[in-house]
C-alpha positions, 0 to 999 in steps of 0.5 A: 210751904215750910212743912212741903220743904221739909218732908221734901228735903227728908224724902230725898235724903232717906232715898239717898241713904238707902241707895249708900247703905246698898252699894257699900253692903255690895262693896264696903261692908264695914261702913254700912249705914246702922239701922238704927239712922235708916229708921229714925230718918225714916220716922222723922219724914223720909218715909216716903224715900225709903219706901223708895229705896227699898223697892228700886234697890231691894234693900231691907225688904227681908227685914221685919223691921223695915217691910213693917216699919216703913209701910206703915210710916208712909201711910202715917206720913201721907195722912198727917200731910194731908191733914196738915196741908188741909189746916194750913190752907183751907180758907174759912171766912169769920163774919161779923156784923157792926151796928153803931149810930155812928155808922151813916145811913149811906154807910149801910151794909158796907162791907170790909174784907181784912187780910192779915199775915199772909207771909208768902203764902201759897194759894195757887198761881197769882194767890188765885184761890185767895183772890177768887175767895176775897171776890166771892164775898163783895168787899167794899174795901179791903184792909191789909194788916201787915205782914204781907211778906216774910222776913225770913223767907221773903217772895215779893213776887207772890205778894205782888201778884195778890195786890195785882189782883186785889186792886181789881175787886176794891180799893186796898189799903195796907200798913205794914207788920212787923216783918215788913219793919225787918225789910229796909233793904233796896229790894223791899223799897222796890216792893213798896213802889211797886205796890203803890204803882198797882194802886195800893193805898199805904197808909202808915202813919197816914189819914184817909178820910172817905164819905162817911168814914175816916181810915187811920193807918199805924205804922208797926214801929209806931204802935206804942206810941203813934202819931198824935196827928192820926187822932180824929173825932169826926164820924166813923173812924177805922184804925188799921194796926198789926198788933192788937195788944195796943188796943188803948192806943188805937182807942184814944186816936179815936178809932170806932172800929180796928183791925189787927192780926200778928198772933197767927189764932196762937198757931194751935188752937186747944179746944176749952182752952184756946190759942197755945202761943203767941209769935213772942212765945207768950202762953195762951195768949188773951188775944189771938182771934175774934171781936173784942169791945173796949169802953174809954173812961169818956164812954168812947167804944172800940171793937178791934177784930183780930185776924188769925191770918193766912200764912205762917212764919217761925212756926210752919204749922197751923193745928186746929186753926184754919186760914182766916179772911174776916169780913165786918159788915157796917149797920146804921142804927139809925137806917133801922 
């Protein structure tokens, strides 16, 4: 949304230079607007505005450097956007499949739906494009790995209407990031009981144990050091965090499976080479996507999965990193 805004902002404002720099060639000659700001603001995303102004106000079209100049950065604009909306707002769905004994034989085919880092995002009135995709794919349970609002540019509203409906397709169980950590203020109090109203299940720093499985849930202000009380030895136990570099934490609570997001796929993906930048600006990050395996010295194993997330928040730009919903489906080795 911040790219919209953007170009949206630099529309208005090459439209308005060229509306001044027309009516002072009419009536005050001597500040004219120089060229050479009509073509940058041009360049820089106002094409649009000042194809706009050139044809209400017939102004520059004489002058190569702008009926060349302009037309051509319209069309550059309009496919770039285009190119950009697409990569920032096509959903792709990462599917993933966990056999392990300790899955019980009830437990087969069972399936979880991750959602991470939606940042207020936009996908249609009441996240309908989001939501409808969520229901396309059956989860049994859906997993929310924090940042769900934006610090920044926060609309509790838009992610009031994605639990509304959330709730409706499976039970929902969310612990926040770190830009809900950001969010101590009256409003966002509000948010969180409004969430648990809708039937949302918070469970920071919390223990859900369910048939067959156990859901720990950590804090983002607790992840260096979470709560001894969340350890649990008994069957499968699914850890849900919003950072994944705390990977030997959430392995020594006892958590056979984990879900994280917070790296956003590195913002730009390079093929060869992988995600570019981390949120604390950290180069090529180790992990930005996928499933990653972890042994403990007692033999213990962990899969954490790493969500690329659904929205953006310093960076407003995705490149080669589509939107991502992760479902992991539960196999019982023992059912087979």
């Amino acid at each position: 949304m911040l790219l919209i805004y953007y170009l949206t902002g630099m529309t208005i404002y090459a439209f308005i230079l060229f509306a001044v720099d027309k009516r002072r060639a009419m009536t005050d000659p001597k500040r004219r607007i120089p060229e050479r700001k009509l073509i940058s603001v041009t360049v820089l995303g106002g094409a649009i505005g000042s194809g706009l102004g050139m044809v209400i106000f017939w102004h520059k079209v004489n002058k190569k450097k702008f009926y060349v100049t302009v037309p051509v950065c319209v069309v550059l604009t309009l496919l770039i956007t285009g190119a950009c909306l697409y990569m920032n707002l096509h959903l792709t769905v990462s599917e993933y499949e966990y056999v392990s004994e300790e899955v019980p034989p009830e437990l087969d085919g069972f399936r979880i739906v991750q959602v991470s880092d939606l940042h207020s995002q936009f996908y249609g009135f009441n996240e309908k494009r989001l939501t409808d995709r969520i229901a396309e794919l059956k989860p049994d349970i859906i997993v929310v790995t924090g940042d769900v609002v934006d610090s920044r540019f926060t609309d509790y509203g838009r992610a009031r209407q994605f639990f509304a409906v959330a709730v409706k397709i499976a039970p929902v169980y969310y612990v926040t990031g770190n830009h809900e950590a950001r969010l101590s203020n009256w409003s966002y109090r509000n948010f969180q009981g409004a969430v648990r109203e809708l039937g949302v299940h918070m469970i920071d720093n919390e223990k859900v144990e369910l048939e067959g499985l156990t859901i720990i849930g950590i804090s983002d202000d607790d992840l260096a050091n979470p709560p001894k009380d969340l350890q649990t030895d008994n069957g499968l136990c699914i850890c849900l965090a919003h950072e994944p570099m705390y990977y030997n934490r959430y392995l020594a609570l006892g958590a056979d499976i984990t879900f994280t997001g917070h790296m956003h796929g590195g913002q730009i993906i390079i093929p060869g080479k992988g995600g570019f930048i981390s949120p604390d600006f950290t180069f090529f990050p180790e992990l930005y996507e996928g499933a990653h395996e972890y042994t403990s010295k007692d033999g213990r194993s962990m899969t954490m999965y790493i969500s690329r997330g659904l929205g953006n928040s310093v960076l407003p730009l995705r490149i080669n990193n589509y939107p991502e919903l992760v479902v992991v489906t539960l196999r019982s080795s023992a059912a087979r």
